[in-house]
FIFI-680672 format. One record per residue (C-alpha): residue number from 1; residue in one letter; x, y, z. Coordinates in Angstrom, 3 decimals. Layout:
{nr: NUM&rest: A&east: X&north: Y&up: Z}
...
This chain:
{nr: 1&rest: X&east: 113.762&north: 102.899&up: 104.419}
{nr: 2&rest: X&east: 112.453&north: 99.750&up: 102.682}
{nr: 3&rest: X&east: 110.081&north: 100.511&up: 99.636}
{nr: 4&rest: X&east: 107.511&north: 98.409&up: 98.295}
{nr: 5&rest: X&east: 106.271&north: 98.969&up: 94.185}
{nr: 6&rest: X&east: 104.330&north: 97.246&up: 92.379}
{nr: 7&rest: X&east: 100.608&north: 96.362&up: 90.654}
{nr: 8&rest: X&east: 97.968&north: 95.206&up: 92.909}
{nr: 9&rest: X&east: 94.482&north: 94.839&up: 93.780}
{nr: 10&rest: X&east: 92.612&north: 96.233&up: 96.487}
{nr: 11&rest: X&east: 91.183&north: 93.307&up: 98.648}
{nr: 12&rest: X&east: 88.143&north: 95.423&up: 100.603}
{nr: 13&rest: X&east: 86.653&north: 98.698&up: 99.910}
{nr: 14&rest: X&east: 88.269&north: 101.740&up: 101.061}
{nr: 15&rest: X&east: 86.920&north: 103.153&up: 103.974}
{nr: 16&rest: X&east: 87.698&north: 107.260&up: 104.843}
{nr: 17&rest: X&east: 87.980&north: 107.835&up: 108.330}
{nr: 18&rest: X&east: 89.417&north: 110.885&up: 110.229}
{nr: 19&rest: X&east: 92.119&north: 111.061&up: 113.077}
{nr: 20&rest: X&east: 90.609&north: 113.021&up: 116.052}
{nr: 21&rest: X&east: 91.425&north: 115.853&up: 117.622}
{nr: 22&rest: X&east: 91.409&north: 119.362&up: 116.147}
{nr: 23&rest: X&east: 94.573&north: 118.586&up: 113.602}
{nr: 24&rest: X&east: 91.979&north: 115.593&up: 112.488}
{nr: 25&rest: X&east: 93.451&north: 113.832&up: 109.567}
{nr: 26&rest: X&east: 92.003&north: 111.637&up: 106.444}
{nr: 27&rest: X&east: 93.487&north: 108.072&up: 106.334}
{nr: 28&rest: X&east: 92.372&north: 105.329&up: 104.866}
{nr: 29&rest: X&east: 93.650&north: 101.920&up: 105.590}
{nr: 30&rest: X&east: 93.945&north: 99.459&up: 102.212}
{nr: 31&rest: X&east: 94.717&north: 95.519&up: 102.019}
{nr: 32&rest: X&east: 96.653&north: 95.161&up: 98.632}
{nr: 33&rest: X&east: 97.239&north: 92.090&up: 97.511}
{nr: 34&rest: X&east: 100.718&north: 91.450&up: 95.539}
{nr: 35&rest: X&east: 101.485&north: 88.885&up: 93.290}
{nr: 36&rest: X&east: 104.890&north: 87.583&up: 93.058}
{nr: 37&rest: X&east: 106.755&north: 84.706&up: 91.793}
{nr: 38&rest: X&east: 106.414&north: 82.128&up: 89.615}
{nr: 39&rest: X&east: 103.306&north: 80.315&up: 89.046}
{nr: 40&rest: X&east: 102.294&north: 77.239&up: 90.808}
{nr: 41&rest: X&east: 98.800&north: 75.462&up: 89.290}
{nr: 42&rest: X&east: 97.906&north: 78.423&up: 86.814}
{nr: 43&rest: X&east: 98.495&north: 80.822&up: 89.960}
{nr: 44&rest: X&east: 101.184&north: 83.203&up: 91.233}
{nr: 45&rest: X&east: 101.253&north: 83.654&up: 95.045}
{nr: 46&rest: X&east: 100.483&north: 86.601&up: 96.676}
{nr: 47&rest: X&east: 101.132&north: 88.640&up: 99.300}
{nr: 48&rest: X&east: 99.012&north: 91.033&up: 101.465}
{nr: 49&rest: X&east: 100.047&north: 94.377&up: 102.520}
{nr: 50&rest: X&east: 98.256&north: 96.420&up: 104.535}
{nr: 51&rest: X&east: 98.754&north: 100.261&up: 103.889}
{nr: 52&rest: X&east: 97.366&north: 103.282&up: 104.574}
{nr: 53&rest: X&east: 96.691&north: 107.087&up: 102.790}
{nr: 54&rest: X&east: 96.876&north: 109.541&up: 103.943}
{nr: 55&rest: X&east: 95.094&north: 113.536&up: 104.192}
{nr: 56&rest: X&east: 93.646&north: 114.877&up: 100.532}
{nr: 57&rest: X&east: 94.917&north: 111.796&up: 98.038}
{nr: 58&rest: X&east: 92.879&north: 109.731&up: 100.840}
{nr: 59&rest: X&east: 89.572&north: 111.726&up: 100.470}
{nr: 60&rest: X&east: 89.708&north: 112.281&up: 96.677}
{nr: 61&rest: X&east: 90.868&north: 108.736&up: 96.120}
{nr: 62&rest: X&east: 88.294&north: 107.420&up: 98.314}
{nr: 63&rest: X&east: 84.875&north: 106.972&up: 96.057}
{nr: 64&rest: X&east: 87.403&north: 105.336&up: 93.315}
{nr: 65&rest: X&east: 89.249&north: 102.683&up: 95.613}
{nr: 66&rest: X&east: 86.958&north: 99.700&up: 95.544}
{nr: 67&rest: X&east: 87.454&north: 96.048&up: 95.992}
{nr: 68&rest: X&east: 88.868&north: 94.516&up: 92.875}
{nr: 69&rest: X&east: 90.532&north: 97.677&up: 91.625}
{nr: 70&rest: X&east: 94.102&north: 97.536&up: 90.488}
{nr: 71&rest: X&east: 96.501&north: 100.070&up: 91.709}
{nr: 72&rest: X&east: 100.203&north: 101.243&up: 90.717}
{nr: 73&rest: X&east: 101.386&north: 101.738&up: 94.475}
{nr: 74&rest: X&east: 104.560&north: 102.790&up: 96.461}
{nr: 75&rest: X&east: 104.865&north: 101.802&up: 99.921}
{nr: 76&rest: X&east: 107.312&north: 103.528&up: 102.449}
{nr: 77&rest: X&east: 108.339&north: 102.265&up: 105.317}
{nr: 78&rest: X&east: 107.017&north: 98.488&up: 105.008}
{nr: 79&rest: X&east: 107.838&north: 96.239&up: 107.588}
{nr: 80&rest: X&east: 106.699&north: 93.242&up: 109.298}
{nr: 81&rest: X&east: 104.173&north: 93.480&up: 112.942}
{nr: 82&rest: X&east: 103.478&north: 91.068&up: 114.789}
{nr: 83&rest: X&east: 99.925&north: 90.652&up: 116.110}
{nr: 84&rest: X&east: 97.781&north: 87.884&up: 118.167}
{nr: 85&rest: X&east: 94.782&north: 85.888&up: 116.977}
{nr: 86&rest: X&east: 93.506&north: 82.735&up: 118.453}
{nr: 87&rest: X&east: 96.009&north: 82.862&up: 121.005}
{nr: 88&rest: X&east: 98.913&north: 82.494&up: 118.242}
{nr: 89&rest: X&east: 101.555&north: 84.957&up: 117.058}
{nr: 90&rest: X&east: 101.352&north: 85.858&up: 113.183}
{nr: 91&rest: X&east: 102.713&north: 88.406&up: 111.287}
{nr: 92&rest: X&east: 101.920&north: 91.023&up: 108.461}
{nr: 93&rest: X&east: 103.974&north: 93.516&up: 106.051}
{nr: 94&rest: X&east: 102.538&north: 97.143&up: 107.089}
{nr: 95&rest: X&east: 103.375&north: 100.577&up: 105.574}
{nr: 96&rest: X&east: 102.735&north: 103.885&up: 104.391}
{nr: 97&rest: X&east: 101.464&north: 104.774&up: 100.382}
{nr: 98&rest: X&east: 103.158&north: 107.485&up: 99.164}
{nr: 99&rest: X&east: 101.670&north: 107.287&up: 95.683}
{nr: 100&rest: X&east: 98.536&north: 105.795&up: 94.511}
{nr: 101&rest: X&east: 97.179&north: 105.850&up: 90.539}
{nr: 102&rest: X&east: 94.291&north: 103.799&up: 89.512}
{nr: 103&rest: X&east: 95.298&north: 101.383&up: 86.472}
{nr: 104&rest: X&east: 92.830&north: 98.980&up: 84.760}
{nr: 105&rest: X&east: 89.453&north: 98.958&up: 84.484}
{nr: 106&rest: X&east: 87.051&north: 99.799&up: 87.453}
{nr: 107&rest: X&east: 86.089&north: 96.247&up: 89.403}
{nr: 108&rest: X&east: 82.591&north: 95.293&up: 88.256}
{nr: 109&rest: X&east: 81.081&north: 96.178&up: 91.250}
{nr: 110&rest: X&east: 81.674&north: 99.791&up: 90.639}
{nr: 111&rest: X&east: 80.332&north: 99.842&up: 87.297}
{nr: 112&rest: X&east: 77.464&north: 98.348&up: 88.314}
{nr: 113&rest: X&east: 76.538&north: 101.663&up: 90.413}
{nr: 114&rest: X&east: 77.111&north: 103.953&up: 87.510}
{nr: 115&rest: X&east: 74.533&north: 102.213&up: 85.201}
């Protein structure tokens, strides 16, 4: 099962949502961006993974995973799906966090609402 660790920041604000049904779970869907490489004009590339997190680590983290934040991730199960917008094929990596700690400073924004 490919894995996926590394540093990266959070590229929207998580939101919690719950599965339906009575078994309803927490999940959270994140878009991490990864930097990689070497730099090119004072910048590394990156890449964007979207993952998601799952049941009590979702609801607990939620409040604390904000746009900007940096994250220590591992991502199970990442692979590539393919998806349509304006009427082209494109593709994105995809998978599953299995472990999440915050690392860094909280992104401005969020100190902003504790003041």
């Amino acid at each position: 099962m490919p894995q996926l660790f590394d540093v990266a920041r959070i590229g929207r604000d998580a939101e919690l949502r719950y599965t339906p049904g009575d078994n309803s779970q927490a999940v959270i869907n994140l878009a991490l961006a990864c930097d990689y490489g070497r730099k090119v004009d004072g910048k590394r590339p990156t890449q964007w993974v979207d993952a998601t997190l799952w049941g009590k680590q979702a609801e607990a983290l939620a409040p604390y995973l904000l746009k900007g934040q940096q994250v220590l991730v591992t991502v199970d199960d990442v692979h590539i799906e393919e998806y349509q917008s304006q009427g082209a094929t494109r593709s994105k990596l995809v998978g599953r966090i299995s472990n999440i700690k915050l690392v860094g400073s909280a992104p401005p924004a969020a100190n902003q609402n504790q003041a």
